[in-house]
VODRENGU-791987 format. One record per residue (C-alpha): residue number from 1; x, y, z. Coordinates in pm, 1 decimal, padded with zeros to 6 digits. Example, Ala and Ser with C-alpha at 12.3 -4.5 7.8 and 13.67 -1.06 7.14 Angstrom:
// residues 2
<pt k="1" c1="01230.0" c2="-00450.0" c3="00780.0"/>
<pt k="2" c1="01367.0" c2="-00106.0" c3="00714.0"/>
// end
This chain:
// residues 53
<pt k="1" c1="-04349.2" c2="02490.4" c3="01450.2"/>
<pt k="2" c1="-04015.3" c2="02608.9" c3="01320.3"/>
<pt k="3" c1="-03819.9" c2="02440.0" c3="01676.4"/>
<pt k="4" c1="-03997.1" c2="02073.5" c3="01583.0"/>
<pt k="5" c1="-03849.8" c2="02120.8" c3="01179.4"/>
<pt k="6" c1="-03485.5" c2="02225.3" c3="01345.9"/>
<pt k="7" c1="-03497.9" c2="01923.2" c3="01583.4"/>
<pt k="8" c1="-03632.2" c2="01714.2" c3="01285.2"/>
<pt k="9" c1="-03321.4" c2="01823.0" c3="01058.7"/>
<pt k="10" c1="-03090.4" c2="01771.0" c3="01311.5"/>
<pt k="11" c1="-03210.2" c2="01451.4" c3="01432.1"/>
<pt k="12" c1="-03178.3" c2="01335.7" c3="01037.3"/>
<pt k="13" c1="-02870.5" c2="01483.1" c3="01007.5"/>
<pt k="14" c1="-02717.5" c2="01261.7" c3="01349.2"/>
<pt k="15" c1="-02895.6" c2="00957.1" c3="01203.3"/>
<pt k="16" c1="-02728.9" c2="00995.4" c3="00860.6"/>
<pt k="17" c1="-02375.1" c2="01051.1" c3="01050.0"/>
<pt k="18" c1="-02442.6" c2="00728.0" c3="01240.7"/>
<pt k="19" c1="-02513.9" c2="00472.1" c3="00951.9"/>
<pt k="20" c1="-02198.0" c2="00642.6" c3="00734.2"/>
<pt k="21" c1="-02011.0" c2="00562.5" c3="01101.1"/>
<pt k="22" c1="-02181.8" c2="00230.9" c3="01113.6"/>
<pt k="23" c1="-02080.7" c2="00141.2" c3="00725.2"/>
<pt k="24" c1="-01705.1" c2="00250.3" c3="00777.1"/>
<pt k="25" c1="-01714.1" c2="00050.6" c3="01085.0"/>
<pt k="26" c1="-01798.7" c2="-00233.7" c3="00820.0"/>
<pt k="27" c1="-01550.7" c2="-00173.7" c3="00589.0"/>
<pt k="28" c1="-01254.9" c2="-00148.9" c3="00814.4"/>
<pt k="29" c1="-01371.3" c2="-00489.5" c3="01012.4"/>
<pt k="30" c1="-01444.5" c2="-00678.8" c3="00638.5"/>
<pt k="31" c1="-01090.2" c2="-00538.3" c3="00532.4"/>
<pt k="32" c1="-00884.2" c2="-00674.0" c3="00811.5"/>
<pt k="33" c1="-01057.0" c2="-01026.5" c3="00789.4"/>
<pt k="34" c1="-00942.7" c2="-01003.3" c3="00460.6"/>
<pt k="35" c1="-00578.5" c2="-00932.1" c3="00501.9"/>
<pt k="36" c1="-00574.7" c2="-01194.9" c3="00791.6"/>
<pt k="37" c1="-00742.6" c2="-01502.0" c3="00572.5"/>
<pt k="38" c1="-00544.8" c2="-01392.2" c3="00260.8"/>
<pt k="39" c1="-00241.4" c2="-01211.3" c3="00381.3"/>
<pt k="40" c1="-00038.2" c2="-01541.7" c3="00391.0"/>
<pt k="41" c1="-00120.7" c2="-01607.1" c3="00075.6"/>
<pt k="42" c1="-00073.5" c2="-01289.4" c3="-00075.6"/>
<pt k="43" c1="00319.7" c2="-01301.1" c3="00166.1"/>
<pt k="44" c1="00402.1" c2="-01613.3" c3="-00064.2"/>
<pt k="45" c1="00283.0" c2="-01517.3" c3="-00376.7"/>
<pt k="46" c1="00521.2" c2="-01226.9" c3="-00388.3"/>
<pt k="47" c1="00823.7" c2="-01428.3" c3="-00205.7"/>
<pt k="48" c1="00824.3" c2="-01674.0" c3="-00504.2"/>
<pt k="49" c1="00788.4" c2="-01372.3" c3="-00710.7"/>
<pt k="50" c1="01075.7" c2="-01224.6" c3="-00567.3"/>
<pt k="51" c1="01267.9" c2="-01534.0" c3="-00567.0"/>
<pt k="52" c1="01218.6" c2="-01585.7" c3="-00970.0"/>
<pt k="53" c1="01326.3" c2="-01186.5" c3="-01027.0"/>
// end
């Protein structure tokens, strides 16, 4: 009885750790689309900001 509630625990445990891994995994490939699409955008914003100053 008390081995199947410690596997259980774990097992939820390792299944939480893999969805936070899975939603970081997310995050990082969402932010790096983003600085690709809008990072030349964002580059000549500031160089005409710069060039004003």
């Amino acid at each position: 009885m008390f081995s199947y509630l410690g596997a259980r625990v774990r097992q939820e445990m390792g299944q939480g750790l893999a969805e936070y891994a899975l939603i970081l995994a997310l995050i990082a490939v969402v932010s790096i689309l983003a600085l690709i699409f809008l990072g030349t955008k964002v580059s000549g914003i500031l160089s005409t900001i710069g060039g004003t100053m």
